[in-house]
Every structure is written in C-alpha cells, then in structure tokens.
C-alpha positions in Angstrom: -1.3 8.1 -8.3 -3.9 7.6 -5.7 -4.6 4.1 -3.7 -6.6 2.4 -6.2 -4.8 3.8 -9.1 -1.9 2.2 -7.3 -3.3 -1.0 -6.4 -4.4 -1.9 -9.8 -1.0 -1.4 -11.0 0.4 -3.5 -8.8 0.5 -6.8 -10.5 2.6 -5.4 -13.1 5.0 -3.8 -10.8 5.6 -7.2 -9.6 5.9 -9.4 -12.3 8.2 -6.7 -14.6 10.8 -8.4 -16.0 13.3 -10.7 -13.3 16.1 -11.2 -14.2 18.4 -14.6 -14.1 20.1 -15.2 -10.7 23.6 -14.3 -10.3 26.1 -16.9 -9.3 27.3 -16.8 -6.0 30.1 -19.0 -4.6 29.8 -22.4 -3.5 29.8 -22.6 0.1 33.1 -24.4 1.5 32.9 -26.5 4.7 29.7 -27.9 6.7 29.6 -24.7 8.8 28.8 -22.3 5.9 26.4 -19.7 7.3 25.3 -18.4 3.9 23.8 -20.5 0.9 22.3 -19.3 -1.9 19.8 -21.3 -4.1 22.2 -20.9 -7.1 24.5 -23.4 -5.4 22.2 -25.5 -5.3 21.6 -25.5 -8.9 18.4 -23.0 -9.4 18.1 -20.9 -12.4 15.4 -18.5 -11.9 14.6 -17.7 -15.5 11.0 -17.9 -15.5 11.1 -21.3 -17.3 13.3 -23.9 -15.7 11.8 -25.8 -13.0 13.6 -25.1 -10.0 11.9 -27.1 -7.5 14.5 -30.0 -6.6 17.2 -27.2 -6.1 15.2 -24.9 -4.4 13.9 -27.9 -2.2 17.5 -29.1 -1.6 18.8 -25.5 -0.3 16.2 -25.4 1.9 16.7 -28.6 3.2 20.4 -27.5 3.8 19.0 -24.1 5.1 17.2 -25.6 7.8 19.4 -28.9 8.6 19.8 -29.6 12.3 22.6 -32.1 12.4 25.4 -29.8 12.8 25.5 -28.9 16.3 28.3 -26.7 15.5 25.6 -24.2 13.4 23.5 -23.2 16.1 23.9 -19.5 14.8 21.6 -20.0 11.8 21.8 -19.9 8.2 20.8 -16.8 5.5 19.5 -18.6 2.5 19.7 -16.2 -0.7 17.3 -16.2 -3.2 18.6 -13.5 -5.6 16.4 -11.7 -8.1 14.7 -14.0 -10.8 11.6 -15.8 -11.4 11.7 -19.7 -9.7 9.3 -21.8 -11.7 7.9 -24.0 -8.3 5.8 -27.5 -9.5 5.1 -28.9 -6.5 4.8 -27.8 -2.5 8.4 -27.0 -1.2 8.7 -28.2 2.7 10.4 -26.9 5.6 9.9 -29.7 8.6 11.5 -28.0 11.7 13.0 -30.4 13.9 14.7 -30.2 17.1 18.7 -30.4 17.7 20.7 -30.0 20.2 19.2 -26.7 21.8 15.9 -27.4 20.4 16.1 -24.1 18.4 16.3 -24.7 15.1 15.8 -21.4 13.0 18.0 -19.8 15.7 18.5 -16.4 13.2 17.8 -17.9 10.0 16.7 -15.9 7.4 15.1 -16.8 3.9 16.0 -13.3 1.6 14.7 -13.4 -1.7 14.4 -9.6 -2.4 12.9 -9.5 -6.4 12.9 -13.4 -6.0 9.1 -14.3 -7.2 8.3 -18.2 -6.8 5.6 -19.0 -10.0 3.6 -21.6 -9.2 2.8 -24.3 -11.8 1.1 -26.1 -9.0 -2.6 -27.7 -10.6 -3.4 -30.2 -7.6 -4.4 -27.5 -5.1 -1.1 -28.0 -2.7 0.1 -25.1 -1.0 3.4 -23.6 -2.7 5.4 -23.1 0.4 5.0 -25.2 3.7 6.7 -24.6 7.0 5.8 -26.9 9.8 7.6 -26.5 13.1 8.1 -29.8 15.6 10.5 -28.0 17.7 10.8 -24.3 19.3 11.6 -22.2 16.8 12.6 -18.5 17.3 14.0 -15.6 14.7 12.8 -17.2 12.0 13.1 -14.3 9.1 11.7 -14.2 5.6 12.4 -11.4 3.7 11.2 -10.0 0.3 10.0 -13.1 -1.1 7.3 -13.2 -3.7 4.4 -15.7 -4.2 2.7 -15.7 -7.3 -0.1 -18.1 -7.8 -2.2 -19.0 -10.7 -5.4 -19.9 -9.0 -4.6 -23.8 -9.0 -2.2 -24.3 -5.5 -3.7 -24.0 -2.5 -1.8 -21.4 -0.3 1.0 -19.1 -0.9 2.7 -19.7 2.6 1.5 -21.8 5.2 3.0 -22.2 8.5 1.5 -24.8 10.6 2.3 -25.4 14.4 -0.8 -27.2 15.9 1.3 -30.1 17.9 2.3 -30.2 21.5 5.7 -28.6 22.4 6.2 -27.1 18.9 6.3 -23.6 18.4 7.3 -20.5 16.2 7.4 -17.2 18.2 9.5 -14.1 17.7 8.8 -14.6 13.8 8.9 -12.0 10.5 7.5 -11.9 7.6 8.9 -8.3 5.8 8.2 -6.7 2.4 6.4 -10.4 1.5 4.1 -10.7 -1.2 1.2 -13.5 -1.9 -1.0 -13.0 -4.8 -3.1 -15.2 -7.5 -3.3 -17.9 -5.5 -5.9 -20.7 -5.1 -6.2 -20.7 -1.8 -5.5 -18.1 0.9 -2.7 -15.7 0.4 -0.9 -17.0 3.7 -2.0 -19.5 6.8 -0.6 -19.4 9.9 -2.3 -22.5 12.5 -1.6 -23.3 16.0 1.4 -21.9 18.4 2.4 -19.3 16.9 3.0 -16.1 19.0 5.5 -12.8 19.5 5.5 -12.1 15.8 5.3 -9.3 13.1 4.1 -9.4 9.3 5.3 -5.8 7.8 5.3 -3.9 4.8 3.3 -7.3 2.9 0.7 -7.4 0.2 -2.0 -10.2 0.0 -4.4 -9.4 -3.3 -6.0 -11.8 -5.6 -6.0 -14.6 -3.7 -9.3 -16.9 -4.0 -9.4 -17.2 -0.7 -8.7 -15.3 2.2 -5.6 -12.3 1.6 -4.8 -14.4 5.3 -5.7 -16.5 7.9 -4.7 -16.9 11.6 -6.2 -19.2 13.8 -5.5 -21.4 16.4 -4.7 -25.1 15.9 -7.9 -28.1 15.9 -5.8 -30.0 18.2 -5.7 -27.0 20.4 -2.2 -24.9 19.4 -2.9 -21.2 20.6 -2.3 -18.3 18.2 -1.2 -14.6 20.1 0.6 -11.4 20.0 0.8 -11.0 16.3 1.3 -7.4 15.2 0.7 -6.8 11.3 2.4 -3.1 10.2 1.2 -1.4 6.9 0.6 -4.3 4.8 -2.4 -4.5 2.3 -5.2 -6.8 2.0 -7.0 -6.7 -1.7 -8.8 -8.1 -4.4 -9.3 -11.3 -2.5 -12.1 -13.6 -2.9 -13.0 -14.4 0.7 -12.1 -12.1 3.8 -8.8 -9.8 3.3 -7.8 -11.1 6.9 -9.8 -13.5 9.1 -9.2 -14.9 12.2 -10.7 -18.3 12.8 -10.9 -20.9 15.0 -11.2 -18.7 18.3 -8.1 -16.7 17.4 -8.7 -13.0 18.8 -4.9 -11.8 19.9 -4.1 -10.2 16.6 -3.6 -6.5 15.7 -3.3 -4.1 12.6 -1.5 -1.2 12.4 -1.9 1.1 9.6 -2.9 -2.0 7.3 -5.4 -1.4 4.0 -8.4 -3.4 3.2 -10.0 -2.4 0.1 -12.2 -4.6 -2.6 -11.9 -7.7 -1.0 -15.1 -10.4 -2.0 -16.8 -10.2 1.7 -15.2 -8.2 4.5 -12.0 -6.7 5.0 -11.1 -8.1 8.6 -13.8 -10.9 9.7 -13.1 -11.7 13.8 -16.3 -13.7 15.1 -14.0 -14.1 18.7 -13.0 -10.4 18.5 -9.4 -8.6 17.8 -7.2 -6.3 20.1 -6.4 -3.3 18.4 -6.8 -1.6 14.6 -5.3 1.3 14.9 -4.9 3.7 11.6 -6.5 1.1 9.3 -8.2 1.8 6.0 -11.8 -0.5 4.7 -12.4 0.7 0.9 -15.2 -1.1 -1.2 -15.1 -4.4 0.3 -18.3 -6.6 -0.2 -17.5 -6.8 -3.9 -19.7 -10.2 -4.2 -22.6 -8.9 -3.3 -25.5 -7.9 -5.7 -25.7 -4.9 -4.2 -25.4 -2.2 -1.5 -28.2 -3.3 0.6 -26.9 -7.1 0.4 -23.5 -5.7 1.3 -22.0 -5.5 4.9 -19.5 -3.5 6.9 -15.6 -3.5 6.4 -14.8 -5.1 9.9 -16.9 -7.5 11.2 -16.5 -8.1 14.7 -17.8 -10.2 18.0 -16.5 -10.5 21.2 -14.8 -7.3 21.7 -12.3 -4.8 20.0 -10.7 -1.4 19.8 -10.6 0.9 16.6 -8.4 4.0 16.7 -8.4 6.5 13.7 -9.5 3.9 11.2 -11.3 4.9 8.2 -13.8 3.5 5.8 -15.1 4.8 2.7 -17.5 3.0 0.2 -18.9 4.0 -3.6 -19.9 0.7 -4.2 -21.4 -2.0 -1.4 -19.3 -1.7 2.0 -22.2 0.0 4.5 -20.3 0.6 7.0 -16.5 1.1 9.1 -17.4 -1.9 11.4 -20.4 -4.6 12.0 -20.9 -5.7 15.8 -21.9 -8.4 17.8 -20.6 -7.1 21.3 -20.5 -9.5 24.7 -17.7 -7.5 25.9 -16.7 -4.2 25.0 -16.2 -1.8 21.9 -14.5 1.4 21.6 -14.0 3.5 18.6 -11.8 6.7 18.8 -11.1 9.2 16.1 -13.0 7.2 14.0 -14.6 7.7 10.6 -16.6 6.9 7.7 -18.1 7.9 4.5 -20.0 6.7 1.1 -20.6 8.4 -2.4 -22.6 7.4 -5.1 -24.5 3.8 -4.5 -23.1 3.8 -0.9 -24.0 7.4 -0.2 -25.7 6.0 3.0 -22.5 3.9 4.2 -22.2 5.0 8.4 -19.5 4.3 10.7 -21.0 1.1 12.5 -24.0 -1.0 13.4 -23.6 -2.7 16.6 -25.9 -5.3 19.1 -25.4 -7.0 22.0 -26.4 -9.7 24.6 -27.1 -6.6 27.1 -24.0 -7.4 28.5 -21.8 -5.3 25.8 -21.1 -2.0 25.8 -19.7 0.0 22.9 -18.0 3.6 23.9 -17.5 6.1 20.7 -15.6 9.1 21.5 -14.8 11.9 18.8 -15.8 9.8 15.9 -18.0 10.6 12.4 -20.2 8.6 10.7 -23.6 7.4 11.6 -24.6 4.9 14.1 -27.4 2.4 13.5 -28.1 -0.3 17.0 -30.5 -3.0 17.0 -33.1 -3.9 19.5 -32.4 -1.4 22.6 -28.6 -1.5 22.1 -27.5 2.1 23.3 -23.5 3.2 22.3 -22.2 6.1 25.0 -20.9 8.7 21.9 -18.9 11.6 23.1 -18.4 14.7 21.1 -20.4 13.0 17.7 -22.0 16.0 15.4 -25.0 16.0 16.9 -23.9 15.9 20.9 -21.4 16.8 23.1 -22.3 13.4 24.8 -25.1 10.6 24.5 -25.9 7.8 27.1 -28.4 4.7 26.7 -31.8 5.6 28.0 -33.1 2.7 28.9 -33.1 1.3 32.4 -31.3 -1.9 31.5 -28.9 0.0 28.6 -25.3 -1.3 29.7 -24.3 2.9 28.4 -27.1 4.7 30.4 -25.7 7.9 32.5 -24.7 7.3 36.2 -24.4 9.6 38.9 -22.2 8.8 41.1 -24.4 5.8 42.9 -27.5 7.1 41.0 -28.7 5.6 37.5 -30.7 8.1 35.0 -32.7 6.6 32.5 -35.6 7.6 30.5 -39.1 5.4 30.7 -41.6 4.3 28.5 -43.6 7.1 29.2 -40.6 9.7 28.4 -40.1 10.9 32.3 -36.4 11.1 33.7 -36.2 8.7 36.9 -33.3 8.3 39.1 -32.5 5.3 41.6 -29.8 4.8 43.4 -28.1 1.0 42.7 -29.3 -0.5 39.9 -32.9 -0.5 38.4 -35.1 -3.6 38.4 -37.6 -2.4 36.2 -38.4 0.5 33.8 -41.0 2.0 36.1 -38.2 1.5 39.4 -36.7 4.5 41.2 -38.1 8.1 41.1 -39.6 10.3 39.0 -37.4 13.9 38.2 -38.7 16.7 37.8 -42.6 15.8 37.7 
C-alpha cells in the first residue's frame, strides 16, 4: 500500500468498530493516582452522551486541592467511542508548588471522542493559569463532523502561565470545523509525535504566539501527518518561527503544506505531496512550504501531479539553506522545481547537493553547490548577497558581461577592475 493508498484508508482505520469501555475499579481514597472515565460513569458506546462524566473525571484528573497529589494523575480512557456535546474544559490552576500537571497523563489508546458539537466550540480545551510541566496525552482520538470548532486547543496567552515540557503521542484530529489542534501563547520545550491531522476545515494545526504577547518555542513535531485539510496542513501564525518538523508528511492539503510568514528552524526529512488542492489549476497553485524570514530544509522532498509547483516558496530577509533537497512533478505539474525564492537584498539562500529547478525573482542570486548543471554557482551581480569572494576580493559580472574584481565591497556595477580585458 503506498502513501496515498494509505492515507485514504485511513478514516476507516480509525473509526472501525470501538468497542464498549471496560469497567475498571473505583478509585478508594482522595490520593488515587489512577481514574478512569468509567468511574465516572462514561459509557463509550457510540451513542450515550458522555460529556458530564467525561467532564467530571477530568475535573478530578486535574484537581489541585490535594496537596498531598503532587505526583500527578493517569486518567484512562479505555477503547470505545465517547459521544462529546459540548466543549470539555481543563482550567489549570496553581496549588501549592504551582505545578499542576506534575506527570499527568490523559491515555485514551482506541478512545475516539465524536463530536455532536453544532455551535462551532472547540471539543477539547486546555487553558493553563499556572506552570504546568509533563503534561502527557496519549492516543486519544478527535473525530469532528465539521460543526465544533477545534479538536484540541491549548491556550496559554496570560502572564506567569505556562505549559512547557508537553506531549502529545499517537494523537489524532480529524473532520473537524475548525483547525485540527491550536496551541496559543507560552507554550515551549514540547513534542507532538506519531499524530495525524486530516480533514480538518481549517488548518491540520496552528501554533502561534499569544495577542497579549505569550511566546511560543522549541516545539519539535516527529513523523506526524498533515492532510486533506482545508487551510494550511501546519501554520505558524502570529510571529511564531521556533518550531521544527522532523520526518512529518504534508500531502493534499487546500493551500500549503507548512505556511511560516516569520520563518521556521529546521524541516528535516519532510515530505509536500499535491498540496494547493483549491486551486483552479497548476499555474494558480503555489509551493508546498511557504516561507519568510529564514529556514533550513534538509533532505525534504516534494513531488506534485496535480497543482503544488514547487518544494518551497521564499521571501528571504535572512538566510535559507537547502541540503539534500529534492523535487519533482508528473502529469499537469510536470514543470513543479524545487523552489522559487526573493529577497530584500539582504537574504541569502545557500543550496548545496540538491535537485530540482530554481526560479529567483528580480536579481535574487542562490549560491548552489554541486546542482546538475554546476559543480558550483555564485550571484553575478555586484550587489548579489551570493556573489563569489576571494579572499578580500569580490567577483561579479557587469552589465556588459566583463569579470571585474575589487577588493572590499563594490559601489556600483561598473566599480573595481576589469579581468582579463
């Protein structure tokens, strides 16, 4: 079975039949350390409305009153389908060591929460007013019906409030009205693995940092995919650049895969298949990652049949650099190339070892070492941020096509010496 093979069976991998949630034993004593949603009185059979008791165990989950629990709680969801009618709310608040989710863990392996949410609230909310670390949620499904607002949102855009050293693992958000999952304001020192965000109308995710001036850094997202969405697959908004994806898949998303107007750290080992899907057509399409600022690519890949023209689509003030990168089309997209970048002349983009072609606007130059055509290729132009130095000495090519040489830096196209004569 091949990727998209794969991907469009996934829907029905996920929603196979769930079966009813075990009983578990009720937990004895206020110190209990592990609750399930059963206790509580959840049934998980695809029809039974199990907000109240899945809102009440995570109320317990997350209580802060018992200064003696300052371990943390698991909270089991076991495998079954939670029928969810309105938004369920986790409001962090501070006790005693002003750490609330000290190791607590949310597990809800083969637990899928349906939404029968029609007002366009969000299906799950955490919102932290404390410093919250280890927070855990593990193998929990969201499955929207294009009426909520977001599968998971976890908002942190107030002074002294925080979530850092975070997980989301094996986590799944799809069909939902809004974006797939939100994460606003300080939220830092965390890692999304092994997710899938598809079908969501708006973005598969969105990371930003707070309107009130929370900072969102040092997120790391590990081999989750990003499909079928109606927006971006993953856009960081709001100034948010600190992100990076690891061996993550973006493939038939409405408009790009990644969108990152104030840049992104690293993609290393990502994948951009047929995104662009709303547009009419190849030439109204765009690139897989669009990018401003800045950003590295290693060994990321794009390939397009449809309207995705290229691996990445630049705006640099910074710096790019692609390594090992590459890119391809067939059929409609035969043309797709590996980027198209500009700049403010203060950008410079370095390619080294990559495929695909490049297309620059205006008198952009990239440096490209070891491209198909070249063992290496500078900007010619005496104010190209990429033209060939010498030691002291700039080379550049002028409008007349003679090589001059100057040492320092050129003033003018016509500055320095002619070489060679």
């Amino acid at each position: 079975m091949n990727r998209r093979e794969l991907f469009a069976a996934g829907a029905g991998a996920l929603m196979a039949a769930t079966p009813v949630a075990a009983q578990v034993r009720p937990p004895s004593g206020r110190n209990t350390r592990m609750l399930s949603v059963t206790d509580f009185g959840a049934v998980g059979d695809g029809e039974t409305d199990d907000t109240d008791a899945l809102q009440a165990a995570l109320s317990a989950t997350f209580r802060t009153d018992d200064r003696r629990n300052q371990g943390g709680r698991l909270l089991l969801i076991p495998p079954g389908a939670y029928v969810v009618s309105r938004t369920l709310k986790v409001s962090l608040q501070k006790n005693g060591r002003n750490q609330p989710t000290q190791q607590t863990t949310i597990q809800g392996h083969g637990a899928v929460l349906l939404s029968q949410i029609d007002d366009g609230s969000n299906v799950m909310e955490i919102a932290s007013h404390a410093t919250a670390r280890f927070l855990l949620i593990d193998g929990l499904t969201v499955q929207g019906r294009g009426r909520e607002g977001d599968g998971l949102s976890l908002d942190v855009d107030r002074e002294r409030s925080y979530i850092y050293n975070f997980c989301l693992r094996d986590f799944v958000a799809q069909g939902c009205g809004g974006d797939g999952l939100s994460m606003t304001g300080n939220i830092f020192e965390g890692q999304i693995f092994n997710s899938y965000f598809r079908d969501n109308k708006g973005h598969g995710s969105r990371m930003g940092h707070g309107p009130s001036g929370g900072v969102l850094s040092a997120i790391h997202v590990f081999g989750s995919v990003f499909g079928g969405n109606g927006k971006h697959g993953a856009a960081l908004v709001n100034k948010a650049s600190d992100v990076a994806f690891h061996g993550c898949y973006f493939l038939e998303n409405g408009k790009f895969g990644v969108s990152a107007p104030n840049g992104c750290t690293l993609l290393s080992n990502c994948g951009f298949e047929n995104n662009h899907m709303s547009a009419d057509s190849f030439d109204d399409g765009d690139a897989g990652l669009r990018l401003q600022v800045f950003g590295t690519l290693i060994g990321c890949t794009a390939y397009s049949i449809h309207k995705q023209t290229h691996l990445v689509h630049a705006y640099i003030t910074n710096q790019i650099t692609l390594i090992g990168c590459t890119a391809a089309g067939d059929g409609n997209a035969k043309g797709a190339k590996l980027a198209k970048l500009q700049s403010n002349r203060r950008g410079t983009a370095t390619i080294i070892g990559c495929q695909g072609g490049v297309d620059t606007v205006g008198t952009f130059d990239a440096a490209q070492f070891g491209d198909e055509r070249a063992g290496a290729r500078f900007g010619s132009n005496w104010d190209s941020a990429s033209r060939m130095r010498l030691g002291d000495y700039a080379l550049w090519i002028d409008r007349q096509g003679r090589l001059r040489i100057k040492r320092g830096e050129p003033l003018s196209d016509g500055d320095g010496r002619e070489v060679g004569g």
